[in-house]
C-alpha positions as CSV (number, residue, x, y, z in Angstrom):
1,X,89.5,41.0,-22.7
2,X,92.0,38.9,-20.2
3,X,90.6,38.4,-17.0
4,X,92.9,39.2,-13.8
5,X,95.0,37.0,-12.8
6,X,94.7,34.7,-15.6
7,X,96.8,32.9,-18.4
8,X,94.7,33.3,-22.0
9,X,96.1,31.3,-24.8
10,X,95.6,33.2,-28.0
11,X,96.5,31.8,-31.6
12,X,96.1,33.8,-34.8
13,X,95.9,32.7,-38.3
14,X,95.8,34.8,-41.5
15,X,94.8,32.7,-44.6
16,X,95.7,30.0,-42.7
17,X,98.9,30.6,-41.9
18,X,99.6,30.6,-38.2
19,X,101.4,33.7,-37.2
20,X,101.5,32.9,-33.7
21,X,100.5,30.7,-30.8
22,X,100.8,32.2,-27.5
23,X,99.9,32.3,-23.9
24,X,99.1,36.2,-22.2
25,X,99.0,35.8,-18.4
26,X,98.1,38.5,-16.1
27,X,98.3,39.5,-12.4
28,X,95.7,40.4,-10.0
29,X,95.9,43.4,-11.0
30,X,95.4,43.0,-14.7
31,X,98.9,44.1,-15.6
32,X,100.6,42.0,-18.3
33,X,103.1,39.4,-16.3
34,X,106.7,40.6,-16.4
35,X,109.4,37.6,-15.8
36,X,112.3,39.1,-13.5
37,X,115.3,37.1,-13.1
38,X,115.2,35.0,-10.2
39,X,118.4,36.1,-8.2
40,X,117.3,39.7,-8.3
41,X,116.0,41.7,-5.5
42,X,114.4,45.0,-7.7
43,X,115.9,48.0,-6.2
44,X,113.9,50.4,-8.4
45,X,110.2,50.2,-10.2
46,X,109.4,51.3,-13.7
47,X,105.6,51.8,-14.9
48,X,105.3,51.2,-18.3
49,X,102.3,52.2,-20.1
50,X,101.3,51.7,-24.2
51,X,99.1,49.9,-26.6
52,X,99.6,46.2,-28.1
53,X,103.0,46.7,-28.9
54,X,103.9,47.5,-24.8
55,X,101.4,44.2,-24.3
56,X,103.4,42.2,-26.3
57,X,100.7,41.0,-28.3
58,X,102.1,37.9,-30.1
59,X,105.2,37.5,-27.6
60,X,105.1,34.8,-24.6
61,X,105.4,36.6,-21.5
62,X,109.1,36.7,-21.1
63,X,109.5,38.1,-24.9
64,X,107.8,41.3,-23.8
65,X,109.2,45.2,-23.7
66,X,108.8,45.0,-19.6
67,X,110.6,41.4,-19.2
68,X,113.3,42.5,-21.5
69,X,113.9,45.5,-19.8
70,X,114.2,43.4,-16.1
71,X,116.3,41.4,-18.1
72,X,118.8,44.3,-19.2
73,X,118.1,46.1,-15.8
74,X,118.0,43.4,-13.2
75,X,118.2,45.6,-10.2
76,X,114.6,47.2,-11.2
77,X,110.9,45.4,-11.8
78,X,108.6,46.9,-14.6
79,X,105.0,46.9,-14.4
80,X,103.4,46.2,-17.8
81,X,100.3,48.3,-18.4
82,X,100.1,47.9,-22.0
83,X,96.4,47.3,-23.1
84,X,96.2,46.9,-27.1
85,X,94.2,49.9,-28.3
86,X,95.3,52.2,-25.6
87,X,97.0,55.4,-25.8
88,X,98.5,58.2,-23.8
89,X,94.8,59.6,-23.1
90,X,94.3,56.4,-21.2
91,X,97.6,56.4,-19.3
92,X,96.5,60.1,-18.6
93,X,93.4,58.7,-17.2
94,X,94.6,55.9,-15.2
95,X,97.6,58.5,-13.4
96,X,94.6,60.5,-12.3
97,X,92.9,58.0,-10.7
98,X,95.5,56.9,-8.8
99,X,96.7,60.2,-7.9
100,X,92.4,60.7,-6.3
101,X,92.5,57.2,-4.8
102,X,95.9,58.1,-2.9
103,X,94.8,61.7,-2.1
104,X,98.3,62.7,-3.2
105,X,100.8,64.5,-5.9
106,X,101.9,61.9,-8.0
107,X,106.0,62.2,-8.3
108,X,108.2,61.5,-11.2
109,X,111.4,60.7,-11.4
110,X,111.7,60.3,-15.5
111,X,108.5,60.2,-18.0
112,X,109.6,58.7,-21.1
113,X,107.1,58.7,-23.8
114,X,108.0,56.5,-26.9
């Protein structure tokens, strides 16, 4: 698994074909790095959860779902909490925990589930 905070490089063959060579860096937090546009100040957030294809496994950092949205929506930041293998039980899982650790409701403006 990636480590927090760190950059991984990852490079995958199938019968010897290179499909892709890539690095995967993460926060402290161990949420996949987003790249925001520098002259942007975010004025919203957006928490995205999913599985590899969320991660962007196989995509730099800047080719992800979460970069391409601050890219298309420069006044927000997205959070990238896609793990490969994960699913909405996960997400499910990790909303709880945050909503114990805070000793509050958690509050929604939109859930999107795609």
């Amino acid at each position: 698994g990636l480590l927090l905070g760190r950059q991984v490089n990852c490079r995958l063959s199938v019968a010897g074909r290179l499909l892709w060579d890539v690095h995967y860096s993460t926060d402290g937090f161990g949420r996949r790095t987003t790249v925001v546009p520098q002259s942007t100040i975010p004025q919203s957030r957006i928490v995205l959860f999913g599985c590899s294809f969320l991660f962007g496994e196989g995509s730099e950092d800047g080719q992800t779902i979460a970069s391409q949205l601050c890219t298309e929506i420069p006044e927000s930041q997205a959070f990238n909490y896609g793990v490969p293998g994960w699913g909405t039980q996960q997400m499910l899982a990790l909303l709880e925990l945050w909503c114990r650790e805070l000793k509050a409701p958690l509050k929604l403006k939109r859930l999107l589930n795609i």
